[in-house]
C-alpha positions as CSV (number, residue, x, y, z in Angstrom):
1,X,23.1,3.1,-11.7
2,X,21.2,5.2,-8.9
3,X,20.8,9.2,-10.2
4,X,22.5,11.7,-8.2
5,X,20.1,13.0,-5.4
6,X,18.9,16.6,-5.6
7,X,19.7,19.3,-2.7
8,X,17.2,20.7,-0.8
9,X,17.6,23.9,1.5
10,X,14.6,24.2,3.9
11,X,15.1,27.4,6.8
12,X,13.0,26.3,10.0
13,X,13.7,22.9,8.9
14,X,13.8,21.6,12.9
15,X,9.8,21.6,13.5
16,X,6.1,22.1,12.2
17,X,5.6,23.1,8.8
18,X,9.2,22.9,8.1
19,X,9.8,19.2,9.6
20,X,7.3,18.3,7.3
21,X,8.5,19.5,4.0
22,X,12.0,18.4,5.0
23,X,10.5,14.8,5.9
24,X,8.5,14.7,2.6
25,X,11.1,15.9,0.5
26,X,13.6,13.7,2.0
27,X,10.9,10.8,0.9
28,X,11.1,11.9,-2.6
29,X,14.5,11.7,-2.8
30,X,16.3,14.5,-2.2
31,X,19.3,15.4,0.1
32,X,18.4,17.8,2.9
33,X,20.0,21.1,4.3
34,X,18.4,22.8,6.8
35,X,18.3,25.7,9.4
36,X,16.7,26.0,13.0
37,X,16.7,29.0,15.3
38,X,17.6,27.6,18.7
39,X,16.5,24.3,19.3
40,X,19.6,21.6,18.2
41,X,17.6,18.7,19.8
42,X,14.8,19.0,17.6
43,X,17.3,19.8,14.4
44,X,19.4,16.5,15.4
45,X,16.3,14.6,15.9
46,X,14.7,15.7,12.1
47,X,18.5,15.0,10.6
48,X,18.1,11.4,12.1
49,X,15.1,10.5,10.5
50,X,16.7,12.0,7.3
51,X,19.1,9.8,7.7
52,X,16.8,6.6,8.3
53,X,15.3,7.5,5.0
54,X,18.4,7.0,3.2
55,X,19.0,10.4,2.5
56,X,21.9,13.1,3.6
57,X,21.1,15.8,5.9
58,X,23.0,18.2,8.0
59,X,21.3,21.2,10.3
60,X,22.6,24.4,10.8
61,X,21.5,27.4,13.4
62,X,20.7,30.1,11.5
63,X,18.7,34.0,12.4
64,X,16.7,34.7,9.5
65,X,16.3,38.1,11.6
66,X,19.8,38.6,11.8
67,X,21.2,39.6,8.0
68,X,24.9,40.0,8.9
69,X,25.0,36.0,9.7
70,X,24.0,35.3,5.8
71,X,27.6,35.8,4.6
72,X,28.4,32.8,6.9
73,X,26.4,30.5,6.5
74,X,26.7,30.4,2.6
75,X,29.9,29.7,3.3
76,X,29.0,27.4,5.6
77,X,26.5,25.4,2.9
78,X,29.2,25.8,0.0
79,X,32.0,23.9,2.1
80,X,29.5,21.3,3.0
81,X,28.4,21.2,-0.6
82,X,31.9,21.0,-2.3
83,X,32.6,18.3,1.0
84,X,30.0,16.0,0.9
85,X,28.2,16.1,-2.6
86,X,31.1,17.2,-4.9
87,X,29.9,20.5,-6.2
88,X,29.3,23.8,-4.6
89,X,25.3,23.6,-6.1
90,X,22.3,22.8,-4.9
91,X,18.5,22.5,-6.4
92,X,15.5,23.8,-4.2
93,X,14.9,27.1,-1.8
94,X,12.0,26.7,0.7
95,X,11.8,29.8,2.6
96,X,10.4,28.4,6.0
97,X,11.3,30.4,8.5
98,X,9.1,32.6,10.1
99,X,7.6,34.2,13.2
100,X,4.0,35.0,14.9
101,X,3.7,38.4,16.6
102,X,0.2,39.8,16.5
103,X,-1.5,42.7,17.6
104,X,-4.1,45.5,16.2
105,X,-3.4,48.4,13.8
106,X,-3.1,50.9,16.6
107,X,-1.0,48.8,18.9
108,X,1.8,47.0,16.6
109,X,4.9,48.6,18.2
110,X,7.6,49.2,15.8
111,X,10.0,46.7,17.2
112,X,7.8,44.3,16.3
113,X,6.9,45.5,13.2
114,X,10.7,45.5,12.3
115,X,11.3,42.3,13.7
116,X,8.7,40.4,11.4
117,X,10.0,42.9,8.2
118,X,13.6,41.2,9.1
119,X,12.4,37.7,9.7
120,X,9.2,37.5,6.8
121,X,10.8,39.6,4.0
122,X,14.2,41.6,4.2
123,X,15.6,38.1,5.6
124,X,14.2,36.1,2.8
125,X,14.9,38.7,-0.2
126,X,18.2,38.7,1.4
127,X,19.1,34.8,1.8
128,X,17.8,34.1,-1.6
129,X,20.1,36.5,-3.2
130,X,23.1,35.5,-1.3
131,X,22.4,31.8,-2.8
132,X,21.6,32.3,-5.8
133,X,24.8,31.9,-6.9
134,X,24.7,28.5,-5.9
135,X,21.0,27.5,-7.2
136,X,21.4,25.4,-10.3
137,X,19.8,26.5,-13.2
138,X,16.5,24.9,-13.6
139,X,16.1,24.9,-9.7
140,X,13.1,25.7,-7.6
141,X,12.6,28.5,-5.4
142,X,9.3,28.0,-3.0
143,X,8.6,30.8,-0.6
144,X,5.9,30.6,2.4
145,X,3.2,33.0,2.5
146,X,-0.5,33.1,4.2
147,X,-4.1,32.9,3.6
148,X,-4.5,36.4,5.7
149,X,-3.0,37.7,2.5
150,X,-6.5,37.1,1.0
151,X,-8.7,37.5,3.8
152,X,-8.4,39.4,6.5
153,X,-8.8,38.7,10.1
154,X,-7.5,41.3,13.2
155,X,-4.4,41.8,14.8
156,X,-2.1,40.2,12.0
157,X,-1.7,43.6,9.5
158,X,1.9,43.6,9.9
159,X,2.4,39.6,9.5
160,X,0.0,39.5,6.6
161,X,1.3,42.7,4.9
162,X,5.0,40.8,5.1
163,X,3.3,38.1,3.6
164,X,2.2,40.5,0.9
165,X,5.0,41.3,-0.1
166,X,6.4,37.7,-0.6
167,X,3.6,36.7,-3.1
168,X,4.7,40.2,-5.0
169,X,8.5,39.0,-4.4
170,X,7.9,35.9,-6.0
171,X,6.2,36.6,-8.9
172,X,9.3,38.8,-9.7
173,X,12.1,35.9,-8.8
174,X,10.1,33.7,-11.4
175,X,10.3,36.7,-13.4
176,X,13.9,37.9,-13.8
177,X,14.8,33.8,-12.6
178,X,13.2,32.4,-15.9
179,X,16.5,32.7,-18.6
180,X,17.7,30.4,-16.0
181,X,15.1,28.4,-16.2
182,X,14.5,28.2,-12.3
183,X,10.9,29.1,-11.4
184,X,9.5,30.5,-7.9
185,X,6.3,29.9,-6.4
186,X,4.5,30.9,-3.0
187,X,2.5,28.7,-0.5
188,X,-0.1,30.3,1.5
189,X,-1.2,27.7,4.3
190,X,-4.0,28.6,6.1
191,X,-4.6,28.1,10.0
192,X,-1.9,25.1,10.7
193,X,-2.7,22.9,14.1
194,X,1.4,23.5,15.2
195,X,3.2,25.7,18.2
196,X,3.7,28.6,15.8
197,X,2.3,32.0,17.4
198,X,2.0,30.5,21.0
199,X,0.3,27.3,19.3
200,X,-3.6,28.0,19.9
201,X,-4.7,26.1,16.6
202,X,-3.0,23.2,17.8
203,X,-4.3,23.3,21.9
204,X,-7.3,26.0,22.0
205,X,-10.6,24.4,21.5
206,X,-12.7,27.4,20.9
207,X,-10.2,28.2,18.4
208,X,-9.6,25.3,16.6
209,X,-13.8,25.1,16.2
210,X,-14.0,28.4,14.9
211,X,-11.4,27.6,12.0
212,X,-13.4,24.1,11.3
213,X,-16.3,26.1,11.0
214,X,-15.0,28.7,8.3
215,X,-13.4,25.8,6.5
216,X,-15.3,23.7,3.8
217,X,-13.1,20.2,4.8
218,X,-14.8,21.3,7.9
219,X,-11.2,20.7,10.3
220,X,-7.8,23.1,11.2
221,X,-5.1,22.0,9.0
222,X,-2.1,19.9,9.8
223,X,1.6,20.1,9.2
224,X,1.2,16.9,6.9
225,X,-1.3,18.9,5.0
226,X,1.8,20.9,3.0
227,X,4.8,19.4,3.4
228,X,3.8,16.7,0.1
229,X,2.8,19.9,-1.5
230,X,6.3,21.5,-0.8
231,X,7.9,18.3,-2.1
232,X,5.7,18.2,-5.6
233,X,6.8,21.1,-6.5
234,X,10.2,20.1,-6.3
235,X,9.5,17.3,-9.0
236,X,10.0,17.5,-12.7
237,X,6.1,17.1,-12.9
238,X,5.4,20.5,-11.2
239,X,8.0,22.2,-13.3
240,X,5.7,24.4,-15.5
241,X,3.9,25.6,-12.4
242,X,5.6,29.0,-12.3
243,X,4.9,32.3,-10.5
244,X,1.6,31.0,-8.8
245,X,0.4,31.4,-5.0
246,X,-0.8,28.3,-4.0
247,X,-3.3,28.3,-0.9
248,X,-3.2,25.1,1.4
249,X,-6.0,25.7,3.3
250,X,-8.6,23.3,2.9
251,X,-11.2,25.7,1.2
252,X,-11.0,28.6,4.1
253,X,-13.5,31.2,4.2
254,X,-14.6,30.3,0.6
């Protein structure tokens, strides 16, 4: 007799890093829910090759920047949860979602300032609370941070100091999570060769160089370079790996 699947909620599910952790965790097993901003052809496109894994997966638009829109979309994820797998619960958080705006100390405008506070940290603290109700005990919670939380580079202070405070988030999910017995973790990828941020790591050749160059596997990273990282940490082997920031970045600036 086959083991119930595990539930896996991914937000930015429909491309980059987040199509890859929803591919790999799919691989591994696991039922798939996921979010994407705008683009439905690229969600419906990731859910189909979900489904030609064997697995379930459903997509659902989502505005990490828009708080108000939370109370929906639980609602939305418990329906499909009580529908389709016969109870309202589900196992593993990624917090995905994220945007890159950029620019120097002196010139970050406070619009965009607010709108990566909304998308990077008040929109996950906020989504995580309103599902913890449904997280199983002994789940996994796996938020996304940076390696510009450990060095520094210009024109990203307000991205990376979001980031910031996600590794310090974290460590207190695992915290006040463990009686639960559901631990949390943070990524930090380092430069990723996708469209993120106008995409220059993936189509700038000066660019991508100068990353090589700082980085001891001597190339930019790829999508496919965290996604199985993502997914091992959903596994019962990774289950005393708790409260850690783990950086994905091939050895940068080491």
């Amino acid at each position: 007799m086959s083991t119930k699947s595990k539930i896996a909620i991914v937000t930015g599910g429909s491309r980059g890093l987040g199509r890859d952790m929803v591919i790999n965790l799919a691989k591994k097993g696991n039922n798939i829910i996921f979010t994407y901003h705008s683009n439905k052809t690229e969600a419906d496109k990731v859910v189909s090759e979900v489904l030609s894994l064997g697995q379930k997966a459903i997509a659902y638009p989502l505005d990490l920047g828009n708080i108000k829109a939370f109370d929906s979309f639980v609602d939305q994820v418990n329906d499909h949860l009580l529908e389709h797998e016969g109870s309202p619960n589900f196992d593993y958080l990624i917090n995905n979602a994220g945007i890159g705006l950029y620019g120097s100390v002196t010139d970050t405008t406070e619009e965009v300032f607010d709108t990566l506070m909304n998308i990077h940290f008040k929109g996950v603290y906020f989504l995580t609370q309103k599902l913890l109700p449904l997280l199983n005990d002994g789940g996994r919670i796996i938020n996304i941070s940076s390696s510009l939380t450990r060095i520094s580079s210009p024109n990203v202070s307000a991205y990376a100091s979001m980031k910031g405070a996600i590794e310090t988030y974290t460590r207190y999910l695992a915290k006040e999570l463990g009686s639960r017995q559901i631990t949390a973790n943070s990524i930090a990828p380092g430069a990723i060769a996708t469209d993120f941020a106008g995409g220059s790591t993936k189509s700038d050749e000066n660019a991508r160089n100068a990353i090589a160059s700082i980085t001891a596997l001597g190339r930019v990273g790829q999508p496919e370079d965290i996604g199985g990282v993502v997914a091992f940490l959903c596994t019962a082997e990774a289950g005393w790996v708790n409260a850690q920031r783990i950086e994905i970045s091939g050895g940068r600036m080491i």
